[in-house]
PyMOL commands that place a pseudoatom at each C-alpha (Angstrom):
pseudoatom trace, name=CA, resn=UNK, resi=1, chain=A, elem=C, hetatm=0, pos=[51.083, -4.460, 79.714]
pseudoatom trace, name=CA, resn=UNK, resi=2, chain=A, elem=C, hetatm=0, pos=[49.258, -4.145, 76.443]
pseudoatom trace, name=CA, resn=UNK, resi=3, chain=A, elem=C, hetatm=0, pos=[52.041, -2.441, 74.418]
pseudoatom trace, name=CA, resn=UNK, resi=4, chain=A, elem=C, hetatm=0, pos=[54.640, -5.071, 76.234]
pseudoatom trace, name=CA, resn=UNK, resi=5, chain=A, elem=C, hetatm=0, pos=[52.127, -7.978, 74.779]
pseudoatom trace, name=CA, resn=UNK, resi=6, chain=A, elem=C, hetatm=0, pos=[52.026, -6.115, 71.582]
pseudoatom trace, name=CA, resn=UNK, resi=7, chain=A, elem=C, hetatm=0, pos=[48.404, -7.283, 70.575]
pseudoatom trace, name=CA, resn=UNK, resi=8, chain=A, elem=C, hetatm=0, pos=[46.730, -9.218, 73.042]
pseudoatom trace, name=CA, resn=UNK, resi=9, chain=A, elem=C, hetatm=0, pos=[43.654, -11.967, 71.930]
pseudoatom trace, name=CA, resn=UNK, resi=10, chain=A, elem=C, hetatm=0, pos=[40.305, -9.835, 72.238]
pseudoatom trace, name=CA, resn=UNK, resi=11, chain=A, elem=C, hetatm=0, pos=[37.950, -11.883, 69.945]
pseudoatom trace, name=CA, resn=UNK, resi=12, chain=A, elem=C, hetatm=0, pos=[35.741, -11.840, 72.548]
pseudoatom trace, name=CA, resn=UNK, resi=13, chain=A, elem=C, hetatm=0, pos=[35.447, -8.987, 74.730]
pseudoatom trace, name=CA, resn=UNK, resi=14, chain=A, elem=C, hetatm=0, pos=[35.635, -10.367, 77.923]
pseudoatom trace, name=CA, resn=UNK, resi=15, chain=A, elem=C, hetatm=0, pos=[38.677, -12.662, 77.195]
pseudoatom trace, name=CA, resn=UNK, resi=16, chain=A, elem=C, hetatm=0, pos=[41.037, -9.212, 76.542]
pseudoatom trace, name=CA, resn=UNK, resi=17, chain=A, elem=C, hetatm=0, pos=[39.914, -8.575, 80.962]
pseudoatom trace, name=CA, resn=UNK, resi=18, chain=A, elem=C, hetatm=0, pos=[40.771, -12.365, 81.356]
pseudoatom trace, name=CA, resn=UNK, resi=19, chain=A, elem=C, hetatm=0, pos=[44.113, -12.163, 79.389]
pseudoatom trace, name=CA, resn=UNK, resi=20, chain=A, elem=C, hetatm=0, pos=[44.929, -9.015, 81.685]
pseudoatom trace, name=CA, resn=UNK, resi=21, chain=A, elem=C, hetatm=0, pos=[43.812, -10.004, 85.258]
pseudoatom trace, name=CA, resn=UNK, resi=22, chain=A, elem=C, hetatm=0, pos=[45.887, -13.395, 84.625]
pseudoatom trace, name=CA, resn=UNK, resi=23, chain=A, elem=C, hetatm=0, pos=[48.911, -11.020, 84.183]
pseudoatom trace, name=CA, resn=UNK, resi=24, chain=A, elem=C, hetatm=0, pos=[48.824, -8.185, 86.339]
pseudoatom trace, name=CA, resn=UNK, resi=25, chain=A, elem=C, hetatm=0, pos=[47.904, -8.048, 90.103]
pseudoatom trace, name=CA, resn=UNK, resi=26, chain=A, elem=C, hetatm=0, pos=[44.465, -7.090, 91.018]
pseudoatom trace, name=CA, resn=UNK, resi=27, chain=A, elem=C, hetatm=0, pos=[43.660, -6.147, 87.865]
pseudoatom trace, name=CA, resn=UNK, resi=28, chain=A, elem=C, hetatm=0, pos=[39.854, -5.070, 87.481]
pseudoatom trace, name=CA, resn=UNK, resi=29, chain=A, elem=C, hetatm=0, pos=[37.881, -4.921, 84.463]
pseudoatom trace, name=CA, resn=UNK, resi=30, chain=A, elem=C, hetatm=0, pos=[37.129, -0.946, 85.326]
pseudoatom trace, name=CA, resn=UNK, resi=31, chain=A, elem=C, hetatm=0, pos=[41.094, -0.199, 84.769]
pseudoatom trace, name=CA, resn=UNK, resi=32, chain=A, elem=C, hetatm=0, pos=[40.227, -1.336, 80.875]
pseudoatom trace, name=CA, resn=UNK, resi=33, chain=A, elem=C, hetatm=0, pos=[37.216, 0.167, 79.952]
pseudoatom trace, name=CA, resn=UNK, resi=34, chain=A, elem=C, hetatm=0, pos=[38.068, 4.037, 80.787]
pseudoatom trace, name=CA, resn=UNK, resi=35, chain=A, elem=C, hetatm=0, pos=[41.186, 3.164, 78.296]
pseudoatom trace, name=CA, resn=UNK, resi=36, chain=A, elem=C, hetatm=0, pos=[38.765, 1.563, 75.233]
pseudoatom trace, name=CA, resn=UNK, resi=37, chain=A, elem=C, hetatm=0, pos=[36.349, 4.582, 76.027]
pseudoatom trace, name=CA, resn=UNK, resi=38, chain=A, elem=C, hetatm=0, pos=[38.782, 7.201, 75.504]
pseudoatom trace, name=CA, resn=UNK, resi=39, chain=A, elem=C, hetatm=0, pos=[40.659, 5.916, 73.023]
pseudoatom trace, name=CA, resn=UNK, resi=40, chain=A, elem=C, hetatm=0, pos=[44.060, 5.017, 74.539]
pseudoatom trace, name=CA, resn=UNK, resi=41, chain=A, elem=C, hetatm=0, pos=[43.585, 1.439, 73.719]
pseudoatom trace, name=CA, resn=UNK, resi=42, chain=A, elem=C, hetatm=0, pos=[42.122, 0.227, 70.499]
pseudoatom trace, name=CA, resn=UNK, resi=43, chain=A, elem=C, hetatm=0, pos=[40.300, -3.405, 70.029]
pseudoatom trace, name=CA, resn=UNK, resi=44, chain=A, elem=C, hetatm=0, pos=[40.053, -3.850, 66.564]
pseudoatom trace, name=CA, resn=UNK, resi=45, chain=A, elem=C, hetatm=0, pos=[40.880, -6.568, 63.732]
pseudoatom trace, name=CA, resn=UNK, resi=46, chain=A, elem=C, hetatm=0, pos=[44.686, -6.123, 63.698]
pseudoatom trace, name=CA, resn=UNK, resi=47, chain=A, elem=C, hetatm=0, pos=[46.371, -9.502, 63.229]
pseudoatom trace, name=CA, resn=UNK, resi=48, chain=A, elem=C, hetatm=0, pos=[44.780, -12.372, 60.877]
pseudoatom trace, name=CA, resn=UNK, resi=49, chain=A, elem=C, hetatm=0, pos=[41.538, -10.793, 60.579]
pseudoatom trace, name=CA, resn=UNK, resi=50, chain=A, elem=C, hetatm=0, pos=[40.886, -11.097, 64.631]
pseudoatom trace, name=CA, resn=UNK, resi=51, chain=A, elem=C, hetatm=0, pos=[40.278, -8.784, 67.497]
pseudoatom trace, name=CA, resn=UNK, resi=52, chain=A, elem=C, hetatm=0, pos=[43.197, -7.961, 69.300]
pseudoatom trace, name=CA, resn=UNK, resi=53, chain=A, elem=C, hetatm=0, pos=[43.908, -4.942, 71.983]
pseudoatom trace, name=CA, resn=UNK, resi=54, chain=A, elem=C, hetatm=0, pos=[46.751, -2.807, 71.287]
pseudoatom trace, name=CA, resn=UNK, resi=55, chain=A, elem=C, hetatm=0, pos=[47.507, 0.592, 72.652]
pseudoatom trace, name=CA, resn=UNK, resi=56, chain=A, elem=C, hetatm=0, pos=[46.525, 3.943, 70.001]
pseudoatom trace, name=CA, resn=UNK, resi=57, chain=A, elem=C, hetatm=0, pos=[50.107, 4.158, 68.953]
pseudoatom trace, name=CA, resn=UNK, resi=58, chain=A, elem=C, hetatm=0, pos=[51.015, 0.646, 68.101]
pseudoatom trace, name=CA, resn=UNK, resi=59, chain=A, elem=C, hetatm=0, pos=[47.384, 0.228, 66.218]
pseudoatom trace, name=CA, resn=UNK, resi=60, chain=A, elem=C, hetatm=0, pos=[48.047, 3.328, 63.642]
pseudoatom trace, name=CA, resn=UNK, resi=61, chain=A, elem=C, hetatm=0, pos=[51.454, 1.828, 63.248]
pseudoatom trace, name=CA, resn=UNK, resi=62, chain=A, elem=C, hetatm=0, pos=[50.425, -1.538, 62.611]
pseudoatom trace, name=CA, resn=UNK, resi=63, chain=A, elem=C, hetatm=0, pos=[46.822, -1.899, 60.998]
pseudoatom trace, name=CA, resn=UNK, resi=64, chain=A, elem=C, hetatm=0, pos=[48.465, -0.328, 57.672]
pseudoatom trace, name=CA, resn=UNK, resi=65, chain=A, elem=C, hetatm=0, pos=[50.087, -3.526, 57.197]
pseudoatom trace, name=CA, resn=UNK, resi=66, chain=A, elem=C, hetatm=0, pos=[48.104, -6.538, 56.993]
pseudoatom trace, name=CA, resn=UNK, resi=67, chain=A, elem=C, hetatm=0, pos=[45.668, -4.418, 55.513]
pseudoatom trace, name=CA, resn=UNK, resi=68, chain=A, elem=C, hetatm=0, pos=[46.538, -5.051, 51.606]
pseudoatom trace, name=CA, resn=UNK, resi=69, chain=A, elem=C, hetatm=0, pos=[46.221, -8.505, 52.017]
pseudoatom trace, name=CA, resn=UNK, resi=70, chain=A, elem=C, hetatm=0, pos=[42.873, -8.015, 54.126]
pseudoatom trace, name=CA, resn=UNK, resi=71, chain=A, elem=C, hetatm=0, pos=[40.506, -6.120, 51.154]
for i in range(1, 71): cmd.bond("trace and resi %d" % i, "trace and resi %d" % (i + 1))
show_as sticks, trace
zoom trace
């Protein structure tokens, strides 16, 4: 679901579980976390300077863009 949403809102931790559970069926915070600890899913300032959950793959694809108008 996170690589079909491309970069879901995470400015806040919690809402990235929120944004999930509303779109997947009994989704539980524990199916996240084991992902953001090892690395399969990255929450990091990716679009307008904001945090945003995207999977390993799309991040080091993407965060080279914005990032000459960003420094």
């Amino acid at each position: 679901m996170i690589g079909r949403l491309v970069a879901p809102q995470a400015q806040e931790p919690n809402w990235a579980y929120v944004g999930l559970w509303c779109r997947i069926h009994a989704f539980t915070q524990s199916r996240l976390t084991p992902w953001l600890k090892d690395r399969q899913v990255v929450r990091s300032g990716l679009l307008r300077s904001t945090q945003h959950l995207a999977t390993a793959d799309d991040f080091c694809r993407q965060w080279p863009l914005p990032q000459p108008m960003l420094v």
